[in-house]
VOZA-807305 format. One record per residue (C-alpha): x, y, z. Coordinates in pm, whole numbers, padded with zeros to 5 digits, always signed. Layout:
<nodes>
XYZ;...
</nodes>
This chain:
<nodes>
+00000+00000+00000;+00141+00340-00125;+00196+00595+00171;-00025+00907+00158;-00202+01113+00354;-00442+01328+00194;-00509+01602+00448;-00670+01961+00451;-00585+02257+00734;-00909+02435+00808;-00991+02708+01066;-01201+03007+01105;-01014+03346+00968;-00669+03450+01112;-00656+03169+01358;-00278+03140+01175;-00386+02841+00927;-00145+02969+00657;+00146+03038+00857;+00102+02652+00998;+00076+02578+00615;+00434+02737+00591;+00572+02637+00855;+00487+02256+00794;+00597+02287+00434;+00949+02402+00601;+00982+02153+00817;+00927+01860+00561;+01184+02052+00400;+00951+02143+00058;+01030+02498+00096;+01373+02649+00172;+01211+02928+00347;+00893+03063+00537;+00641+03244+00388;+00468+03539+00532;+00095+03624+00504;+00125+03987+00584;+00442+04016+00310;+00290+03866+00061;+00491+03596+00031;+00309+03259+00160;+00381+02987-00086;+00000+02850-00037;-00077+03215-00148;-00049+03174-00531;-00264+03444-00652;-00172+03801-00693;-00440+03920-00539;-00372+03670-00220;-00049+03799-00174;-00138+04170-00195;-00425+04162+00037;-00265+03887+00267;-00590+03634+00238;-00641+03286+00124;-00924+03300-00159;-00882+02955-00303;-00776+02654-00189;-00417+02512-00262;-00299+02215-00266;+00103+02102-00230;+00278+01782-00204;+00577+01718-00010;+00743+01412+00162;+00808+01304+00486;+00882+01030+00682;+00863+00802+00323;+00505+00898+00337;+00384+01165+00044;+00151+01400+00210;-00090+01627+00001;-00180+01899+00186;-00505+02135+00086;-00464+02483+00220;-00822+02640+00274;-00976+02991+00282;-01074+03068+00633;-01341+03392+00546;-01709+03275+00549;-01684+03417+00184;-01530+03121+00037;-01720+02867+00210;-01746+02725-00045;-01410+02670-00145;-01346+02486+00181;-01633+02287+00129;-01552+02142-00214;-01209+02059-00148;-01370+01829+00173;-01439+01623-00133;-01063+01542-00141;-00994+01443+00212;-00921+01179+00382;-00776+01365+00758;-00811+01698+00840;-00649+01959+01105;-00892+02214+01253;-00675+02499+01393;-00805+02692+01649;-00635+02991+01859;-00564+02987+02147;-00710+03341+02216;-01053+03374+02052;-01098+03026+02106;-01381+02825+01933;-01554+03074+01672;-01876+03000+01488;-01698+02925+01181;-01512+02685+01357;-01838+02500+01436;-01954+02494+01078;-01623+02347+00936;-01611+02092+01206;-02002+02005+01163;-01928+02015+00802;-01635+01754+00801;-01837+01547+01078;-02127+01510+00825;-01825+01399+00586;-01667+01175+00818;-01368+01270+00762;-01127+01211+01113;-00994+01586+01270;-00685+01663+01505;-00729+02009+01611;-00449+02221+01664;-00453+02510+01914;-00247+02742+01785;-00088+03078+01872;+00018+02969+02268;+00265+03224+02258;+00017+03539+02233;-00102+03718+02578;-00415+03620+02670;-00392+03260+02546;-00517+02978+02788;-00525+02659+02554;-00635+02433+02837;-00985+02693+02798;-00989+02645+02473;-00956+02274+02473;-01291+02244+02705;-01457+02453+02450;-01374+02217+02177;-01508+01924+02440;-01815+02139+02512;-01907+02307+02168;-01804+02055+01921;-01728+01683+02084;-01694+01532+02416;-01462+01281+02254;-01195+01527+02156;-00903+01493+02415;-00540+01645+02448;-00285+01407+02309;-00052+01433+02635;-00326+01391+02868;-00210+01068+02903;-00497+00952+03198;-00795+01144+03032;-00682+00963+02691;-00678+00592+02861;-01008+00687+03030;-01160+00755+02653;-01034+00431+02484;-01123+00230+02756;-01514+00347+02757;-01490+00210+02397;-01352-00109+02454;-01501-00306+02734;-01191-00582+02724;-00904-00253+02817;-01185-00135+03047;-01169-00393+03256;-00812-00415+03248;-00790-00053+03339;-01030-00119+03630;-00807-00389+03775;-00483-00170+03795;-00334-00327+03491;-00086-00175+03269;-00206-00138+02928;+00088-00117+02692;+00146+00285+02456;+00149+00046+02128;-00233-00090+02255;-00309+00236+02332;-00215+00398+02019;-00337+00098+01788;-00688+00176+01935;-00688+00568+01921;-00617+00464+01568;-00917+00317+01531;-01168+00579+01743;-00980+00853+01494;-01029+00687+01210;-01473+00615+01289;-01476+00952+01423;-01499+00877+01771;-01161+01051+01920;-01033+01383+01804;-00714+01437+01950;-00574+01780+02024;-00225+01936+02019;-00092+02243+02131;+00182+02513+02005;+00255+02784+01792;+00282+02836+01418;+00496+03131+01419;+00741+03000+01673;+00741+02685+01497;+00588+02513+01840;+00433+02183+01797;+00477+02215+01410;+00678+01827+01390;+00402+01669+01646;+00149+01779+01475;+00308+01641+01183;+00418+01284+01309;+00018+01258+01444;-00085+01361+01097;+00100+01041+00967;+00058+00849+01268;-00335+00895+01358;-00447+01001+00997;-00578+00724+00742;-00398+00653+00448;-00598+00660+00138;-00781+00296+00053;-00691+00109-00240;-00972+00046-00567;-00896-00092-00867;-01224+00039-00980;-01199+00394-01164;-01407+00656-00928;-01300+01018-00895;-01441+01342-00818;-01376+01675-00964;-01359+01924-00632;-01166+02250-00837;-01074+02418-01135;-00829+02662-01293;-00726+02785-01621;-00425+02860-01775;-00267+03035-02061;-00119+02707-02261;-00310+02436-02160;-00651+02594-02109;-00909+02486-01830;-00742+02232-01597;-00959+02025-01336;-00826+01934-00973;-00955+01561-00926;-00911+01351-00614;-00872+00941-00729;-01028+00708-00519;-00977+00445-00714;-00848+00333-01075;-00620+00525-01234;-00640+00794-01544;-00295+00856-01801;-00238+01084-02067;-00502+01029-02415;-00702+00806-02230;-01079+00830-02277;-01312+00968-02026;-01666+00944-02020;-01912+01083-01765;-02250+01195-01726;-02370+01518-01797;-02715+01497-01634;-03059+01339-01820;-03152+01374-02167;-03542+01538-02133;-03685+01317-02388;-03538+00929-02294;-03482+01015-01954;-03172+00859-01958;-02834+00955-01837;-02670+01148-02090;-02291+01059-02143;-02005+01262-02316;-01666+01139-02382;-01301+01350-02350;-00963+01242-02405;-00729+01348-02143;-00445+01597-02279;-00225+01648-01985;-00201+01512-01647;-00001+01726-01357;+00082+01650-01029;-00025+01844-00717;+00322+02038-00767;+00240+02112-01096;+00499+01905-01260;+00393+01738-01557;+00337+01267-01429;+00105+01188-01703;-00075+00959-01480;-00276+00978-01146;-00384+00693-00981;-00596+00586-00644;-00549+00788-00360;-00357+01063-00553;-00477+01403-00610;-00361+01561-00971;-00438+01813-01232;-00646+01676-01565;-00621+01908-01868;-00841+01787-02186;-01209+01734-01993;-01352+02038-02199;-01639+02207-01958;-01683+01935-01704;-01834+02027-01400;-01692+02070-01024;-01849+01782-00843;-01878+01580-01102;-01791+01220-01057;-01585+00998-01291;-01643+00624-01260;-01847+00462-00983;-02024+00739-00765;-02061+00437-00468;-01676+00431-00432;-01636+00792-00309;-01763+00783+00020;-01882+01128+00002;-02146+01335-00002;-02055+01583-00298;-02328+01825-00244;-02218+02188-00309;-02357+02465-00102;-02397+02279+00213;-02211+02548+00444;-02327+02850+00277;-02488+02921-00066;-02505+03280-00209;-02732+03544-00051;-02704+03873-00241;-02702+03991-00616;-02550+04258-00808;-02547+04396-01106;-02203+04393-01253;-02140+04704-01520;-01845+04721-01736;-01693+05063-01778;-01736+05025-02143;-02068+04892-02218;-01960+04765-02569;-01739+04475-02330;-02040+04361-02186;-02052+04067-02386;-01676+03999-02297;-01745+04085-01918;-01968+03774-01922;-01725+03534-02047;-01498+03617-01788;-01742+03601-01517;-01832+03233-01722;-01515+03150-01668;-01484+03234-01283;-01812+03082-01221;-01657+02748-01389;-01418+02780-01116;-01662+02854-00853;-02013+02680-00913;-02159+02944-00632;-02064+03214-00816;-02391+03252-01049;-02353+03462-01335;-02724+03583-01468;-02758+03733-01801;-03081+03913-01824;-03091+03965-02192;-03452+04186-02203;-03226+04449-01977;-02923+04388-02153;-02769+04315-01753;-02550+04086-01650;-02573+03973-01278;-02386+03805-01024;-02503+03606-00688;-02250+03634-00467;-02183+03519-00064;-02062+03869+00041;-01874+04181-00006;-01529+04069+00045;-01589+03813-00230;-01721+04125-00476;-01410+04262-00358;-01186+03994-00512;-01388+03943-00810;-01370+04273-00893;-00965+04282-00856;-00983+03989-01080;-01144+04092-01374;-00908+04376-01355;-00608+04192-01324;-00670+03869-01519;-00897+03960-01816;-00839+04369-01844;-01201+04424-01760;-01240+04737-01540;-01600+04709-01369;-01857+04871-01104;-02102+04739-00913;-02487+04772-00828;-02605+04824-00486;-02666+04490-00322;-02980+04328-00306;-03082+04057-00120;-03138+03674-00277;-03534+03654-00166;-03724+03286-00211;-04097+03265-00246;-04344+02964-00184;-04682+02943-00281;-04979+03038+00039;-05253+02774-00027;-05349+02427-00157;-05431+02499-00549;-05421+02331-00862;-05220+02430-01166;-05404+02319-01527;-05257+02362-01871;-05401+02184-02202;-05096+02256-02468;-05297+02189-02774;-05220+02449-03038;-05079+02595-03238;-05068+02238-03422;-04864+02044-03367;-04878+02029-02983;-05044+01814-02763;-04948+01828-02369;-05238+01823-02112;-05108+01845-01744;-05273+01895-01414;-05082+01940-01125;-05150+01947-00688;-04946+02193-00572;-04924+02268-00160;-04668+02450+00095;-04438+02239+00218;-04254+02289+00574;-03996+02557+00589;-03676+02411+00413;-03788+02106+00310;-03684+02225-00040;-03954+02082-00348;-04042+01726-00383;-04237+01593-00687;-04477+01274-00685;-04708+01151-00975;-05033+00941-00946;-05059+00925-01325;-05051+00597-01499;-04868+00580-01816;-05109+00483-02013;-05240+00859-01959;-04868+00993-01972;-04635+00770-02129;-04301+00761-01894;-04075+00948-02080;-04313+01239-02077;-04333+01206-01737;-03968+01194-01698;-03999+01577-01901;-04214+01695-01605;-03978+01614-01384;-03721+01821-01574;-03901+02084-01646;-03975+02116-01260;-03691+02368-01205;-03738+02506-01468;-04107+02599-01402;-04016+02717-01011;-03673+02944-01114;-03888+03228-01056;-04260+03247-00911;-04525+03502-00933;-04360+03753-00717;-04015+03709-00954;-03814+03465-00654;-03684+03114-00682;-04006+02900-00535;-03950+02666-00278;-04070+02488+00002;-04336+02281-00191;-04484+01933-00267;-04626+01909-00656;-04793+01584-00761;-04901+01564-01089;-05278+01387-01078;-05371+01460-01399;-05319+01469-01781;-05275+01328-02137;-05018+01274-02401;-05127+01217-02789;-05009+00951-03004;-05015+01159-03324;-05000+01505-03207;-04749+01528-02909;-04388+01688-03036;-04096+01544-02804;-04088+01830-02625;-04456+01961-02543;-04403+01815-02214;-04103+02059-02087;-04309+02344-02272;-04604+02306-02126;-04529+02247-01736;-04398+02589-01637;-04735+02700-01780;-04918+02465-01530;-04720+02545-01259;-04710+02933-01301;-05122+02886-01322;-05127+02704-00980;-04897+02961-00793;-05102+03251-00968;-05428+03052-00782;-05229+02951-00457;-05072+03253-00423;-04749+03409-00303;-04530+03426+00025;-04226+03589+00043;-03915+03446+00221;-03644+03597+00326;-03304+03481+00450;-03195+03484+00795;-02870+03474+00952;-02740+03296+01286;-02477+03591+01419;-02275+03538+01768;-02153+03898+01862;-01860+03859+02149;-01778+04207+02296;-01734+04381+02588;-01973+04367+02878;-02093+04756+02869;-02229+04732+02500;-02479+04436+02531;-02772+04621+02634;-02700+04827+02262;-02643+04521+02065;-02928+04337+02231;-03149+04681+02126;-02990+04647+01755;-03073+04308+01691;-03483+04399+01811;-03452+04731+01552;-03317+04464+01299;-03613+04259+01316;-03425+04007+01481;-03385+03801+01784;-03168+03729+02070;-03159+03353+02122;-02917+03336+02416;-02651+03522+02599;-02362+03479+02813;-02120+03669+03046;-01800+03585+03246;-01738+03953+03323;-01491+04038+03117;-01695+03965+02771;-02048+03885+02656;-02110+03641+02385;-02477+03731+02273;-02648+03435+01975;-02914+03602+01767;-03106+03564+01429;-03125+03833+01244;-03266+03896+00836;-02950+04010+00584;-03169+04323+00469;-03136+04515+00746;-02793+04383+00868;-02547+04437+00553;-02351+04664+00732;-02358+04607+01101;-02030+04464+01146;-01886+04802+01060;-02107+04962+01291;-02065+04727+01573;-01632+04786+01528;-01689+05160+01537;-01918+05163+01899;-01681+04921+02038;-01381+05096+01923;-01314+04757+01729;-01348+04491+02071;-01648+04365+01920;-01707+04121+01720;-01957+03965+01487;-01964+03623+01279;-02189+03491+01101;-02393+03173+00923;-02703+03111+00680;-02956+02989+00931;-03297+02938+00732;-03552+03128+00471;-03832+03231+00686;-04124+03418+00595;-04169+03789+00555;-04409+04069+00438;-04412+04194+00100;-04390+04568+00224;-04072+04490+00388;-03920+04279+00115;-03892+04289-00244;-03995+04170-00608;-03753+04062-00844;-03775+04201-01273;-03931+03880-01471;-03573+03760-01652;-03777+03585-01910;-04078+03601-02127;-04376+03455-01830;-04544+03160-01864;-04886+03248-01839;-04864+03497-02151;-04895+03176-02346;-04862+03317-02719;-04534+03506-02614;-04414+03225-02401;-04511+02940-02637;-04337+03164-02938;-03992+03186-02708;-04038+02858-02578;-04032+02687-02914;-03760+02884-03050;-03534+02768-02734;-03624+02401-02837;-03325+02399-03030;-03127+02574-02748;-03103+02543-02460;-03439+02544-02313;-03322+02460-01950;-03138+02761-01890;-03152+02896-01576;-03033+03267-01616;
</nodes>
C-alpha cells in the first residue's frame, strides 16, 4: 500500500492556518524558506491578489514528503466568503487539522467546518495554535472544543484522560484498566487509531505556528493517527476544483479514489438526463495532460492521488468519474453557505459587456456558487455572490486577469418565495398544431426548508413515462422564478392529472407546457415571500450588550441566548440580511473595534411583501402563453433549461 495522507488545514479566519501551512511545508523541508501572510509571500498564497491583500481565496494544494510517506496537503480559505471553497475541497480528504487559537478560542466558523467535516466523516486533530500570544489559555480552549463541538476530543498528552476515553470504547481494556493493569502505549495507540479513524476521538495538540511550536508533532500525528488513502482498482474520482491557464486551457483538480487515469485516455461521464429518454446522458473526452499536485507534468494519477487533468472540456466541479458508490462522500455543493445577495455587474465600457460575461463564465466554472445571470430583455448581467469581500476579489480579478475594469450595483438581497394555499395548476398545450401536452398538477406548501419534492399518481397509459420523466425536468425550470419574480421553494407538486397524444405530441410539449401549469397554480395559490436569515454570535465587551441586544430587536431580529464571564459577553441572535449588511462596521466603530460579529445562513423564513422585495421577470412569463409558447419553441433547439 502506497503511503499518503491526503489532508486539509481548516480554521475560522486568522486563527494562523497559513502560517502553519508554511511552517509545515518548512519543516518537511519542501520549501527552503517561510512564507509570510502579511508580506505577501506565503507559498500557499499563489494568486496576486492573495499575496497583496494577505488572504487565502482559493484553496491550494502542495505535495511534499516526509517520513517516506507523500503527504498532500489542501490549504483552505478561512473567510465565510469562500465557504465554499473549503467545502468542495472536503471532497478530497481523507484527515483533516482544525486549527483553532488559542485566544478567541472556538468561533462559529469553527463550528460549521467541524459540523461540516463530521457530516463527511472525515477524522480531525485540532491544533490550538498561537500559545505564545497574551491572553492565550489553551487548556480553555480545549474544554470549548469538548463542550461546543465533541466530548470525545481529548489532548494528546493527557495521558490519563486519553486511557479513560479508549477504555469506555472497549469493554476488554476497560476492565483491564479497572483492575490496575498496565495497558501497553502500542495498545493504546493501535486503538486511538481506530476511534480517529470512525470519528470517535479527536485528539488535540498544542503550540505555535509562528514560533514553529508543535509544528513536527502535529506532523508525526498527521501520519501516525491520519488514514492513508484505501486502495480500488475500480476507476471513481471526483472533480472538487478548477483553474485555467494560458497554454493548456481549463485544468480540473480531481481527487482518485480508485483506478487510475494517463495521458489520451478516454473519459466518459455523465452530464445529467436527456429530457426526452430520460436517460443519463454521457459525453466522452480524451485526457491531454495530467499534472501532479506540484504542478509538474506525471502523465498519470492513480488511487489515492490528487492531480491536475487538462483535456475534460467544460466538465463540472463535483462531477464524478467512474463509480459514484466508491467515493464515500457526499458531494453536495452549497452545504455550508450558498449565495445570498445579487449585483449587477457594469463594465466601464458597455460595448465589453458581452466579454465581461465570459470572464465572469469562466470564474463561475471555477466557482459553481458564483452565479452569473444574463438578463438579456435588460441587456444586464448579474452576479449572486456570498458577500462583499468576495465582490471585492472578483472585482480585482477581472481587472487583473482579463483587463475588464468594472462597477457594481447596490446589493440586493437573494429573496425565495413559496406558494400560500393548496391549489391546482391546469394547462391543455394543444395548439398551435402540432402540440399536444395536457397536465394537471397538486401543488401545496411544504414545511420551511424542506426544499420541493415531486410525486405523480398518473398511470402511463395517460402519460407515457418518458413524458413524465420531461415533467420532472421541467420542474426547475417551471419554479426558477414564481409570481412575485423569486426562486419557489418549500413545496410538494404531484401531478394527478393529464394526457399525451399519439399523433399530435412533439418530443418536447411536455417541458413546454409544465412551467405554464405550474405558473397557473402559484397565480391561484398565491405568493409568500421568504427571506433569508442569519445565525450571528456577537462577542464584545460587557458595557455594549444592552445596545447590541437593542440592535438586533430594531433589525427585526432576535436574541436567542446570551452569556457573560465579566470580562466579555457572547450574545447568539437571528437576524434577516436586509437590514444587517452593514452592522459589522457599525458594531467595530461603537466598540472601538473589541467587538465582534460572525456569522452563518440559518434558514428562509417568511416575511411581508412591504418589507421585502420583487424581483424584474428575466424571461418572457409563462402564463402569456402566445409570447411564451413563441420563445419557448424557438429555445427548443437551445437550450431550453437555462436557468439565467
Amino acid at each position: 500500500m502506497k503511503q499518503i495522507r491526503n489532508i486539509g488545514i481548516f480554521a475560522h479566519v486568522d486563527a494562523g492556518k497559513t502560517t502553519l501551512s508554511e511552517h509545515i511545508l518548512s519543516h518537511a523541508g519542501a520549501i527552503r524558506s517561510v512564507g509570510s501572510v502579511d508580506s505577501g509571500t506565503a507559498h500557499t498564497d499563489n494568486l496576486p491578489v492573495e499575496r497583496r491583500r494577505g488572504i487565502s481565496v482559493k484553496a491550494t494544494c502542495v505535495a511534499f514528503d516526509y517520513k517516506n510517506t507523500r503527504i498532500n496537503l489542501i490549504d483552505t480559505p478561512g473567510h465565510a466568503d469562500f465557504s465554499a471553497e473549503v467545502e468542495r475541497s472536503m471532497w478530497a480528504l481523507d484527515g483533516a487539522v482544525l486549527v483553532v487559537c488559542a485566544v478567541e478560542g472556538v468561533q462559529p466558523q469553527t463550528e460549521v467546518l467541524f459540523e461540516a467535516m463530521h457530516r463527511q466523516n472525515i477524522p480531525v486533530i485540532f491544533f490550538i495554535n498561537k500559545t505564545d500570544r497574551e491572553n492565550a489559555d489553551a487548556p480553555q480552549v480545549a474544554k470549548q472544543i469538548k463542550q461546543l463541538l465533541s466530548p470525545n476530543a481529548v489532548i494528546l498528552s493527557d495521558k490519563d484522560t486519553l486511557s479513560e476515553l479508549i477504555c469506555d470504547n472497549y469493554d476488554e481494556l476497560l476492565e483491564k484498566y479497572l483492575n490496575g493493569e498496565e495497558i501497553a502505549a502500542a495498545v493504546i495507540d493501535e486503538k486511538l487509531k481506530e476511534l480517529i479513524y470512525n470519528n470517535r476521538a479527536y485528539p488535540i495538540l498544542c503550540g505555535s505556528a509562528l514560533k514553529n511550536d508543535g509544528v513536527e508533532e502535529l506532523l508525526d500525528s498527521i501520519i501516525k493517527y491520519l488514514p492513508c488513502p484505501t486502495e480500488n482498482d475500480e476507476l471513481c474520482g471526483v472533480v472538487f476544483a478548477a483553474q485555467h491557464d494560458k497554454n493548456m486551457g481549463r485544468g480540473v483538480w480531481v481527487r482518485l479514489y480508485g483506478g487510475s487515469l494517463e495521458n489520451r485516455e478516454a473519459v466518459t461521464f455523465t452530464t445529467g438526463i436527456d429530457p426526452i429518454t430520460g436517460e443519463p446522458k454521457q459525453v466522452q473526452h480524451k485526457i491531454t495532460q495530467i499534472y501532479d499536485a506540484n504542478l509538474n507534468p506525471s502523465g498519470k494519477v492513480s488511487s489515492g492521488e490528487i492531480g491536475i487533468i487538462y483535456g475534460l472540456g467544460n466538465i463540472k466541479i463535483g462531477q464524478i468519474i467512474g463509480n459514484p458508490d466508491c467515493t464515500g462522500r457526499h458531494i453536495e455543493p452549497g452545504q455550508l453557505r450558498s449565495p445570498l445577495i445579487t449585483v449587477q455587474v457594469i463594465p466601464s465600457k458597455p460595448e465589453q459587456t458581452q466579454e465581461l460575461r465570459r470572464a465572469c463564465d469562466i470564474l463561475s466554472g471555477e466557482d459553481p456558487l458564483l452565479q452569473v445571470q444574463y438578463i438579456k430583455t435588460f441587456n444586464e448581467l448579474h452576479l449572486r455572490v456570498m458577500g462583499t469581500m468576495q465582490l471585492e476579489i472578483i472585482e480585482e480579478l477581472l481587472q487583473t486577469r482579463f483587463d475588464l475594469s468594472v462597477t457594481f450595483g447596490s446589493p440586493a438581497i437573494i429573496y425565495k418565495e413559496t406558494v400560500s394555499s393548496h391549489c391546482e395548476g391546469f394547462v391543455a398545450y394543444t395548439m398551435p398544431k402540432p402540440c399536444w401536452a395536457v397536465l394537471k398538477f397538486e401543488i401545496e406548501p411544504a414545511e420551511r426548508g424542506s426544499g420541493v419534492t415531486f410525486t405523480s399518481e398518473v398511470p402511463y397509459r395517460d402519460i407515457m413515462e418518458r413524458y413524465q420523466h420531461q415533467v420532472e425536468q421541467a420542474i426547475p425550470l417551471a419554479l426558477n422564478q414564481g409570481r412575485l419574480g423569486w426562486q419557489v421553494t418549500d413545496v410538494n407538486i404531484k401531478l394527478i392529472g393529464g394526457e399525451h397524444h399519439l399523433i399530435h405530441t412533439h418530443p418536447l410539449d411536455f417541458i413546454v407546457a409544465t412551467p405554464m401549469a405550474i405558473q397557473d397554480g402559484l397565480q391561484r395559490g398565491g405568493s409568500t415571500l421568504l427571506e433569508p436569515i442569519l445565525s450571528a454570535r456577537f462577542i464584545l465587551p460587557t458595557e455594549h450588550v444592552g445596545r447590541v441586544m437593542s440592535d438586533v430587536i430594531a433589525m427585526r431580529g432576535s436574541v436567542i441566548d446570551s452569556t457573560n464571564d465579566g470580562n466579555r459577553a457572547v450574545i447568539n441572535a437571528l437576524i434577516p440580511v436586509q437590514t444587517s449588511l452593514d452592522y459589522s462596521t457599525t458594531l467595530a466603530t461603537f466598540t472601538s473595534g473589541r467587538g465582534t460579529m460572525s456569522v452563518q445562513f440559518h434558514s428562509y423564513k417568511e416575511c411581508p411583501l412591504e418589507l421585502g422585495a420583487t424581483a424584474k421577470r428575466r424571461s418572457v412569463d409563462p402564463l402569456d402563453t402566445s409570447k411564451y409558447i413563441l420563445a419557448a419553441r424557438s429555445a427548443l433547439d437551445g437550450d431550453i433549461f437555462n436557468m439565467d
